[in-house]
py3Dmol code that shows the C-alpha trace and the ligand (Angstrom):
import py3Dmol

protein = """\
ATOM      1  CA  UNK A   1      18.737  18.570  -4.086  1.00  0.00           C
ATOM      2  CA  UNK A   2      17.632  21.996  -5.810  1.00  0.00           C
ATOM      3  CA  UNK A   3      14.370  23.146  -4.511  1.00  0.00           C
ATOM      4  CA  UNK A   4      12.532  23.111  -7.972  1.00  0.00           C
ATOM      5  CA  UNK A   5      13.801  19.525  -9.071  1.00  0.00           C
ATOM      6  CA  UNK A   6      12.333  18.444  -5.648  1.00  0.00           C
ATOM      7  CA  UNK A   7       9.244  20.283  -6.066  1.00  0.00           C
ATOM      8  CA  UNK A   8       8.931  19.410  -9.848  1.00  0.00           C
ATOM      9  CA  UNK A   9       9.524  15.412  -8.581  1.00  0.00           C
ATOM     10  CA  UNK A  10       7.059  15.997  -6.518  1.00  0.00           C
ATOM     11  CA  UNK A  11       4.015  17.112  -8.809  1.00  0.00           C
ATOM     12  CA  UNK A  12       4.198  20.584  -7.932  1.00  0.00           C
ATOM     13  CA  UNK A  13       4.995  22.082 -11.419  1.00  0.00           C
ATOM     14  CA  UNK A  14       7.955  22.436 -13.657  1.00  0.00           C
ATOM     15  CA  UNK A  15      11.253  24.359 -13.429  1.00  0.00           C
ATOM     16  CA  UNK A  16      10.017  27.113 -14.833  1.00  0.00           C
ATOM     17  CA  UNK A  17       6.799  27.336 -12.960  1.00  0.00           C
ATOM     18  CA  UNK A  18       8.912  26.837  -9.531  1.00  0.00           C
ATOM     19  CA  UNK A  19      10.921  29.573 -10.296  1.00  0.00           C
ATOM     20  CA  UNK A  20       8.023  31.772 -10.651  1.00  0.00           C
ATOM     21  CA  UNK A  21       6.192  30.755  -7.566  1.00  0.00           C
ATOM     22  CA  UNK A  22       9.534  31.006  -6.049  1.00  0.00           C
ATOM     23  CA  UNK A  23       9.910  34.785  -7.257  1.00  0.00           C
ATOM     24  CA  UNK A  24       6.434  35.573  -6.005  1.00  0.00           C
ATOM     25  CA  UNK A  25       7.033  34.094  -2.468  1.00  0.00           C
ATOM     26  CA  UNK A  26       5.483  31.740  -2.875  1.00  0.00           C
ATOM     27  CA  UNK A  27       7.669  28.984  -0.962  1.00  0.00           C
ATOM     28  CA  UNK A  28       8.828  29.534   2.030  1.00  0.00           C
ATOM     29  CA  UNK A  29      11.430  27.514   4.111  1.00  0.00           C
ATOM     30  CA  UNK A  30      12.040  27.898   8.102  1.00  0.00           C
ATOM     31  CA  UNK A  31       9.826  30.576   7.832  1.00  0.00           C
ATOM     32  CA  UNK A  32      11.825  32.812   4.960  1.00  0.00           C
ATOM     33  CA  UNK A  33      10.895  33.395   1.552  1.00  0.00           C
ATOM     34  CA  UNK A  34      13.021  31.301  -0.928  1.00  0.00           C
ATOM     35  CA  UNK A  35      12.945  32.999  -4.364  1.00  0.00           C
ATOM     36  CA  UNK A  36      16.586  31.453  -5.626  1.00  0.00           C
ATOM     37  CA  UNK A  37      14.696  27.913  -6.365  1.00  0.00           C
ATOM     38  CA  UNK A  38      17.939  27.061  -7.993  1.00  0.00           C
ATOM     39  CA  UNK A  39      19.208  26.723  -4.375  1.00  0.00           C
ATOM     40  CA  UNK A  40      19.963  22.959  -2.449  1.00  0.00           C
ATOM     41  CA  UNK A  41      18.293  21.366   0.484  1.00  0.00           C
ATOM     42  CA  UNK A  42      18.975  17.909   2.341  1.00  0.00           C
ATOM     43  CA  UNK A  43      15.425  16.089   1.469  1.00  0.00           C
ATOM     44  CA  UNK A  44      14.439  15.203   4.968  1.00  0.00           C
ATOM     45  CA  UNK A  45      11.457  13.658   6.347  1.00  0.00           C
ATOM     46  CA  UNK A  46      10.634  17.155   8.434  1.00  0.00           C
ATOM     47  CA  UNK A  47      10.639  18.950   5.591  1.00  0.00           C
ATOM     48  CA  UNK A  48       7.146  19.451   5.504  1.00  0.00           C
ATOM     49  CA  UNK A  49       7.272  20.836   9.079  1.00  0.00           C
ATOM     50  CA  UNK A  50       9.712  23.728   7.688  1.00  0.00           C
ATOM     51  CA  UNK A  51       8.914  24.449   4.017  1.00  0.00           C
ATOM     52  CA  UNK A  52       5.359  26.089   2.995  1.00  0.00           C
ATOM     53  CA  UNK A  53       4.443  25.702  -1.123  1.00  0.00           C
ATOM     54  CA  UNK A  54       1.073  28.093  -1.918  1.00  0.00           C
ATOM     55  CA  UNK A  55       0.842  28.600   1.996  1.00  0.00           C
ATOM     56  CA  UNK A  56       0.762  25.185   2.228  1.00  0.00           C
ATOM     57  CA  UNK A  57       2.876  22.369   4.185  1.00  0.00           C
ATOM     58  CA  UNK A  58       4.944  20.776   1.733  1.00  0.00           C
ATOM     59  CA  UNK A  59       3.667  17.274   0.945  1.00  0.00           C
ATOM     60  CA  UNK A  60       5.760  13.699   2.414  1.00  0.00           C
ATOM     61  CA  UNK A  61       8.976  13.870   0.265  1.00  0.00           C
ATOM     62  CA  UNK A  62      10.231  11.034  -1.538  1.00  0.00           C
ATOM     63  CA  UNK A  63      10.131   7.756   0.573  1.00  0.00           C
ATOM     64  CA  UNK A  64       6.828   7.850   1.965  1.00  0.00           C
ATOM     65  CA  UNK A  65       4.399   4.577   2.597  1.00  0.00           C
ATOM     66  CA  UNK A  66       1.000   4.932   3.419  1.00  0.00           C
ATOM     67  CA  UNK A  67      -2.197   2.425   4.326  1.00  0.00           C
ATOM     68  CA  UNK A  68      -5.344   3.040   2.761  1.00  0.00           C
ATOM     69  CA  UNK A  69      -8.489   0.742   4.388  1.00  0.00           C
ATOM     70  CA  UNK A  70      -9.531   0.021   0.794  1.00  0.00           C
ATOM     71  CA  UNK A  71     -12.872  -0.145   0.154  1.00  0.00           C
ATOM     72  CA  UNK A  72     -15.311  -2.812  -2.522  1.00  0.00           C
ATOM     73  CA  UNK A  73     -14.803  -1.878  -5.710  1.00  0.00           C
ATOM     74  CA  UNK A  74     -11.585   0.170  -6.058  1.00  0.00           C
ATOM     75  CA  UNK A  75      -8.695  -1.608  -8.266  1.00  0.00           C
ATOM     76  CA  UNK A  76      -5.042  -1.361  -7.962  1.00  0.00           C
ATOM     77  CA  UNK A  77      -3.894  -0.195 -10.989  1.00  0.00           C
ATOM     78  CA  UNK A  78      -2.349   3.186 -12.622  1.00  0.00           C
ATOM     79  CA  UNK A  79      -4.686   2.643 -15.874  1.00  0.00           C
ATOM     80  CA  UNK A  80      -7.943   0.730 -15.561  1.00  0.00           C
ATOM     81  CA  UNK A  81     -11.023   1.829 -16.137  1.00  0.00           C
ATOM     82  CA  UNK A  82     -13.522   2.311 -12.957  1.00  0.00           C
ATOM     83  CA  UNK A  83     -12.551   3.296  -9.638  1.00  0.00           C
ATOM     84  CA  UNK A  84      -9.045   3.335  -8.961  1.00  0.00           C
ATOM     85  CA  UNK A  85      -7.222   2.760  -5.721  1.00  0.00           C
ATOM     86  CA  UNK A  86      -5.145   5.755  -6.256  1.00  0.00           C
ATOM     87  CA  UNK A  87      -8.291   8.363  -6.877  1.00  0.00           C
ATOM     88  CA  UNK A  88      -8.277   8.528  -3.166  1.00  0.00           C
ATOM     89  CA  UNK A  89      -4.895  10.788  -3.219  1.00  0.00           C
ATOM     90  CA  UNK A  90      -3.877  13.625  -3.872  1.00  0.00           C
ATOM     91  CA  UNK A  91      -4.409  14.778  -7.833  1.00  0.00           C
ATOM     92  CA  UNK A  92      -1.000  16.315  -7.655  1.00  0.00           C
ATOM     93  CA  UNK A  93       0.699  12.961  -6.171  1.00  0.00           C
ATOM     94  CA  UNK A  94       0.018  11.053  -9.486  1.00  0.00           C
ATOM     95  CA  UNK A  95       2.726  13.526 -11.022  1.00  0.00           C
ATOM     96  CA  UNK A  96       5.478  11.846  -8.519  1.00  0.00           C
ATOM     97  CA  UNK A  97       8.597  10.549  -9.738  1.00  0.00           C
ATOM     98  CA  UNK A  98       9.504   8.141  -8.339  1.00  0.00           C
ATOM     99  CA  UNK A  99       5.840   6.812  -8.716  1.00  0.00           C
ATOM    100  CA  UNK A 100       3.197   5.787  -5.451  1.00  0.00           C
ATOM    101  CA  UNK A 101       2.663   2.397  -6.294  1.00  0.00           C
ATOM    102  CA  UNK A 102       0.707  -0.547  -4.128  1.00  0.00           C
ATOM    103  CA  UNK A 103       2.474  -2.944  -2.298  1.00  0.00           C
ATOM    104  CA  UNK A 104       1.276  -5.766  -3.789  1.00  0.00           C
ATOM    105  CA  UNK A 105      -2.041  -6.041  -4.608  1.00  0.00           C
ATOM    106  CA  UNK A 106      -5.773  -6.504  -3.362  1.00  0.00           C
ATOM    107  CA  UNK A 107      -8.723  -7.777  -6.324  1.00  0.00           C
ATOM    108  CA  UNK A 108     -11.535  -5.230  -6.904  1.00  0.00           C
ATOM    109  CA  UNK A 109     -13.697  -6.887  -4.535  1.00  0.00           C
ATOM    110  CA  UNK A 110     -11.391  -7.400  -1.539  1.00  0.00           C
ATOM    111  CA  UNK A 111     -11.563  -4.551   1.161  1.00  0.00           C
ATOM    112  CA  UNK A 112      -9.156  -3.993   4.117  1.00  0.00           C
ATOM    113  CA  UNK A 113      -5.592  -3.217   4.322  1.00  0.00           C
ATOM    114  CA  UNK A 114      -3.668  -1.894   1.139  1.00  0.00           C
ATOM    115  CA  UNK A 115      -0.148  -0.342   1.698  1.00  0.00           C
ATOM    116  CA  UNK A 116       1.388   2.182  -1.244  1.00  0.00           C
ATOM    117  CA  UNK A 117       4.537   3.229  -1.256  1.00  0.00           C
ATOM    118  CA  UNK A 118       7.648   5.550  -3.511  1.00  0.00           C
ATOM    119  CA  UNK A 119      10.196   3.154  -2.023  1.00  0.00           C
ATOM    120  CA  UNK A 120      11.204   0.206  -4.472  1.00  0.00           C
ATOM    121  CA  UNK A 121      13.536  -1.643  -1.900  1.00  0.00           C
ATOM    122  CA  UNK A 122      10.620  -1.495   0.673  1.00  0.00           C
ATOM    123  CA  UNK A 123       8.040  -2.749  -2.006  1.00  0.00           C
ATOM    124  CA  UNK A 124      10.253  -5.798  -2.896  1.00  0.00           C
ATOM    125  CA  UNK A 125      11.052  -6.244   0.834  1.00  0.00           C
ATOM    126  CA  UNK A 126       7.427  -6.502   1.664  1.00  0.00           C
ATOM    127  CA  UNK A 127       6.088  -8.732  -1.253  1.00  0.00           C
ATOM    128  CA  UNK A 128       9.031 -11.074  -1.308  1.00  0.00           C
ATOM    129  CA  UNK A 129       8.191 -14.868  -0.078  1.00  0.00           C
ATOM    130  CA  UNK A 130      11.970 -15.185   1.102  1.00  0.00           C
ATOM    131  CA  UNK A 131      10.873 -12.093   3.715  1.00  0.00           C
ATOM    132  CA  UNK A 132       7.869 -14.236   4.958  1.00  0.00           C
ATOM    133  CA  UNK A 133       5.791 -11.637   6.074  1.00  0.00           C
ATOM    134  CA  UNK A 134       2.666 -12.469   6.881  1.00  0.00           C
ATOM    135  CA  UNK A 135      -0.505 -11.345   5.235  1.00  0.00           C
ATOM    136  CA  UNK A 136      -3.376 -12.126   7.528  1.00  0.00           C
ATOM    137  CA  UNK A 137      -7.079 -12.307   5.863  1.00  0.00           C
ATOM    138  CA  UNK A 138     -10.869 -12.708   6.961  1.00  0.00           C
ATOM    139  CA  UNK A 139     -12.185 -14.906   4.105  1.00  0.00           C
ATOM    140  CA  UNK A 140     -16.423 -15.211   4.261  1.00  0.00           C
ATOM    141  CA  UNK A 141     -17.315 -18.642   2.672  1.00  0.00           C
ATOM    142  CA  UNK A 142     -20.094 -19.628   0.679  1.00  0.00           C
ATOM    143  CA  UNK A 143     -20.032 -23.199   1.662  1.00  0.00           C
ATOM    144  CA  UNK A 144     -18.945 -24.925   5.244  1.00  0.00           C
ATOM    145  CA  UNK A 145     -15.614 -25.434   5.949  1.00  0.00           C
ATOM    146  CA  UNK A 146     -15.130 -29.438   5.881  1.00  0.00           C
ATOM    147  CA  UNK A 147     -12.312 -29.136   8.698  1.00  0.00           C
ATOM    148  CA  UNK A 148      -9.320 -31.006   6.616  1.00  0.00           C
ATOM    149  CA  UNK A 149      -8.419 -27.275   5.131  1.00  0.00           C
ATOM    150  CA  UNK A 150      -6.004 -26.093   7.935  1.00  0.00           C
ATOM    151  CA  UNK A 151      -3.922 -29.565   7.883  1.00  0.00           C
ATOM    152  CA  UNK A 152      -3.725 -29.339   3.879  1.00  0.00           C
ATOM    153  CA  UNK A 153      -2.742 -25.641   4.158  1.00  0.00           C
ATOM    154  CA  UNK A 154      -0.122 -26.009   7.113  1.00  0.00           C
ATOM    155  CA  UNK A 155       1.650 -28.470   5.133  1.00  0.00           C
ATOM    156  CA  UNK A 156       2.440 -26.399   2.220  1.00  0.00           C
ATOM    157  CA  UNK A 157       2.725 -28.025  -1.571  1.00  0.00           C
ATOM    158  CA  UNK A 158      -0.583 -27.660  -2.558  1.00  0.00           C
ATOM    159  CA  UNK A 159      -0.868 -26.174  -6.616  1.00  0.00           C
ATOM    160  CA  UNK A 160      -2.761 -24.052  -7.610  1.00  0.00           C
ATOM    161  CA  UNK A 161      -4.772 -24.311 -10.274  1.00  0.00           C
ATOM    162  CA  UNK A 162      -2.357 -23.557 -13.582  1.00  0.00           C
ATOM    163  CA  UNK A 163       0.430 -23.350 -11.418  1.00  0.00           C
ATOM    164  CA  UNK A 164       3.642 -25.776 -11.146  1.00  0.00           C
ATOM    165  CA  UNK A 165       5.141 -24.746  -8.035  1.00  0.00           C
ATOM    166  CA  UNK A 166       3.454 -25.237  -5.048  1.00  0.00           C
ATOM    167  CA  UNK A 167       2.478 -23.231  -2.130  1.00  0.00           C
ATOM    168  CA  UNK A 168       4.437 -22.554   1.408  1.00  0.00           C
ATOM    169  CA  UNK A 169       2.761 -23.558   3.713  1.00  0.00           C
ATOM    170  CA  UNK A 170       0.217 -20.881   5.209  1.00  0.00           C
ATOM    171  CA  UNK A 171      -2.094 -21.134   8.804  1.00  0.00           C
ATOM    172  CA  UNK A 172      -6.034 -21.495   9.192  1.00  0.00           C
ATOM    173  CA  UNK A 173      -8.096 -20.682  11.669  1.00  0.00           C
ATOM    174  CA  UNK A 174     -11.489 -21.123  11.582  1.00  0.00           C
ATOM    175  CA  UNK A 175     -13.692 -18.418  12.978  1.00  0.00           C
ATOM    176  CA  UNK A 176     -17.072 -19.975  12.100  1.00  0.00           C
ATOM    177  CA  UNK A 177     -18.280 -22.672   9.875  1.00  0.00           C
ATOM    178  CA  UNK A 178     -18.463 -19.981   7.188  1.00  0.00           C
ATOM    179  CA  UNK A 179     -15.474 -17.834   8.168  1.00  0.00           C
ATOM    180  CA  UNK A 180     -11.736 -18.153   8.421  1.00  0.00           C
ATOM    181  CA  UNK A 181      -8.622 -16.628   8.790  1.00  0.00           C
ATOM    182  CA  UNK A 182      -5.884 -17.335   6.681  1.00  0.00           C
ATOM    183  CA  UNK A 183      -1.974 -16.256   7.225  1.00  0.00           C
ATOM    184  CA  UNK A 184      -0.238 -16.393   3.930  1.00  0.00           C
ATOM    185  CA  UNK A 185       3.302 -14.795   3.063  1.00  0.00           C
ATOM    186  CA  UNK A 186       3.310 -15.161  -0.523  1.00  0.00           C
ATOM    187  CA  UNK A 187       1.506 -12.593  -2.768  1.00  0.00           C
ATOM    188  CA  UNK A 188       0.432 -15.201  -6.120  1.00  0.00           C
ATOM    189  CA  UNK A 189      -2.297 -13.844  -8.416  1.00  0.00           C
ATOM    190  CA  UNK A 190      -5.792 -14.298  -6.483  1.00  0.00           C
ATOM    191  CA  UNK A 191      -4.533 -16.677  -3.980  1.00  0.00           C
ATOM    192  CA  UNK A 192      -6.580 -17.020  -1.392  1.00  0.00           C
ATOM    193  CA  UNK A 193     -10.210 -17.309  -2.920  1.00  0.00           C
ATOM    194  CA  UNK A 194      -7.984 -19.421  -5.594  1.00  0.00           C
ATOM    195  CA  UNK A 195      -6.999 -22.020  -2.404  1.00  0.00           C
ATOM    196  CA  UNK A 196     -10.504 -22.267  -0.904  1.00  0.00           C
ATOM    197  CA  UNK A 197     -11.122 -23.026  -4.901  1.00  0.00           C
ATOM    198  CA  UNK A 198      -8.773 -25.691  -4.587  1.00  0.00           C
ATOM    199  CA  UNK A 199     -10.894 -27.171  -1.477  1.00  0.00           C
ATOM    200  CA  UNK A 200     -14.075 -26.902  -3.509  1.00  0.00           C
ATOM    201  CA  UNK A 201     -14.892 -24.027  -1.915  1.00  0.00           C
ATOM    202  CA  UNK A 202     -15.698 -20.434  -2.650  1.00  0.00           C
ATOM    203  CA  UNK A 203     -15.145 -16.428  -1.307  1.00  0.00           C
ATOM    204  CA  UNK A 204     -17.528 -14.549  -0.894  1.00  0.00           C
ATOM    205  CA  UNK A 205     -16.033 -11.556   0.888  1.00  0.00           C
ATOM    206  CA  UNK A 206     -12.595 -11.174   1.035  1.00  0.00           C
ATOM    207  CA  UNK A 207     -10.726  -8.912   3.964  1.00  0.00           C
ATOM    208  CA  UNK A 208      -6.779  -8.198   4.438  1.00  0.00           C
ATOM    209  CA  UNK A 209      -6.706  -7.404   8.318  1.00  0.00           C
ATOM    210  CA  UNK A 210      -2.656  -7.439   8.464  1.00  0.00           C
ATOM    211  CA  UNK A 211       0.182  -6.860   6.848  1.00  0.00           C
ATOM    212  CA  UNK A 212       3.396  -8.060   8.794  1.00  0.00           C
ATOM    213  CA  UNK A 213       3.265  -6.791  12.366  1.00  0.00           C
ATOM    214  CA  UNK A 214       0.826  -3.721  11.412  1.00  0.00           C
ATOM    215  CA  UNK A 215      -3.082  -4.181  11.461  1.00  0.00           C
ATOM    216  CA  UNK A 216      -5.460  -2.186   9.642  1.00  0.00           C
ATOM    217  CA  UNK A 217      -6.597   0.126  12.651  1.00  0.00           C
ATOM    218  CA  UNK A 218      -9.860   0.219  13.441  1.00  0.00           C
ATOM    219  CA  UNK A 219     -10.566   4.127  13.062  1.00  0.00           C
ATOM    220  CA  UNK A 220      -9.430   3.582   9.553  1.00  0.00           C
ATOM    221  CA  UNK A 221     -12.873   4.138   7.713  1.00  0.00           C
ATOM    222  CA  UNK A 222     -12.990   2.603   3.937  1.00  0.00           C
ATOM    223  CA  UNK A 223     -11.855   4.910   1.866  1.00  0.00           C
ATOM    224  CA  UNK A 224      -9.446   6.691   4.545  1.00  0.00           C
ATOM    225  CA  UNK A 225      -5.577   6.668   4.131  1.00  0.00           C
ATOM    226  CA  UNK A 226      -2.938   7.859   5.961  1.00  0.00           C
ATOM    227  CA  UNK A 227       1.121   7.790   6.203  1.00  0.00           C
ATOM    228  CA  UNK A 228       2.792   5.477   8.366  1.00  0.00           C
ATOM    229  CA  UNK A 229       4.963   6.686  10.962  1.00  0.00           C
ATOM    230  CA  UNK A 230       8.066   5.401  11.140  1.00  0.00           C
ATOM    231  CA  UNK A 231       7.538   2.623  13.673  1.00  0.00           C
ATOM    232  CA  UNK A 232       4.611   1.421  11.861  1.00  0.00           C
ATOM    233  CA  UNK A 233       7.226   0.848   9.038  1.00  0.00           C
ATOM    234  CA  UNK A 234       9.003  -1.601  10.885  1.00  0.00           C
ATOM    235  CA  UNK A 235       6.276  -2.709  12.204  1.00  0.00           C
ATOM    236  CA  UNK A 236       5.802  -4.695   8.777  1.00  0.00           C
ATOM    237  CA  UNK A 237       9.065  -6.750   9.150  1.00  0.00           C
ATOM    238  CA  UNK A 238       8.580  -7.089  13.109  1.00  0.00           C
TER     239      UNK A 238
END
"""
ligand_1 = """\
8
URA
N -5.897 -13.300 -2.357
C -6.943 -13.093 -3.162
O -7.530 -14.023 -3.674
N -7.331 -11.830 -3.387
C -6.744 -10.759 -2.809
O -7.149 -9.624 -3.040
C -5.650 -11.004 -1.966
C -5.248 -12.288 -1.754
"""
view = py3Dmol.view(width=600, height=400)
view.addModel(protein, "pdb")
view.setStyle({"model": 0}, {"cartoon": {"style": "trace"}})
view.addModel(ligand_1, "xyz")
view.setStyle({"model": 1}, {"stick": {}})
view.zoomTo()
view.show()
């Protein structure tokens, strides 16, 4: 790909403005000025190991994912008002074409693990219930569990409220009389503080501790984000 449709993909700046950083040395690939931006690379992932922009490693090129330990109050969307997930990044990232978009998504007031990613086919491989992967959550209740919710989960086909079709089935397991941990591996609008609705029940704090095979680690402060490496990627599907 020429360097400054990469680097304009990327959020850097237009052709234009490449070409002028590129005249002033300002990039710099395995370790030599590169002023001809009109000239092709292979778009690998060690690309930011060899190319400098502004003196700076070149950001994760197209086909990155990365977990953010989302915090209370942050919601996943490009446009809302309020805190938004993607405020954490990068200014220059929201420029990216293809777009960082969440894998699915977590309300406003559920924390824990949130995964973002460039990659469509990984997106759609993640969030699709033929893929069953698991989403594992720490639900806080405001009421006692009664003890008949992991049987009427496990056995699937309970509707949700203004739903027709009803749900797989997903596994309980109760942590306290006020806490539980539910495995789900469909993605439906609000679902689970929607089923423990459905048991005349209610959320009260909401936290996504997995996604697949890959838990939020614990030196992952709210707030924090980082890329995945490579295994953690297939880590999700393991
Ligand atoms: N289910 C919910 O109700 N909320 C979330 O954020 C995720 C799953």
């Amino acid at each position: 790909m020429r360097v400054d449709r990469l680097l304009g993909s990327m959020g850097y700046g237009s052709r234009n403005e490449m070409a002028r950083l590129g005249k002033a040395g300002g990039i710099v690939l395995d370790g030599a000025e590169l002023t001809d931006v009109s000239k092709r690379i292979a778009v690998t992932p060690d690309l930011p190991s060899r190319m400098e922009v502004d003196g700076q490693p070149l950001d994760p090129p197209p086909g990155l994912v990365l977990m953010l330990h989302k915090p209370l109050g942050m919601t996943c969307s490009h446009k809302e008002d309020g805190a938004l997930v993607y405020d954490v990044l990068p200014d220059r990232w929201r420029r990216r074409d293809p777009a960082i978009s969440t894998i699915g998504r977590l309300d406003k007031a559920t924390t824990g693990l949130l995964l973002l990613t460039d990659d469509g086919d990984l997106l759609h491989r993640v969030i699709s219930p033929k893929r069953h992967v698991a989403k594992v959550y720490r639900a806080t209740l405001a009421r006692p569990l009664a003890g008949t919710e992991a049987e009427l989960f496990a056995a699937g086909g309970l509707v949700l409220e203004g739903e027709d079709k009803p749900l797989a089935p997903a596994a309980l397991e109760v942590l306290s009389p006020v806490e539980a941990r539910l495995t789900v591996t469909e993605g439906r609008y609000h679902m689970v503080r929607r089923m423990f609705a459905a048991v005349g029940n209610h959320v009260e704090a909401l936290h996504r501790e997995r996604v697949g095979g890959l838990a939020l680690p614990d030196d992952l402060a709210p707030g924090q984000w980082r890329l995945l490496t490579p295994d953690e990627i297939d880590s999700l599907f393991a």
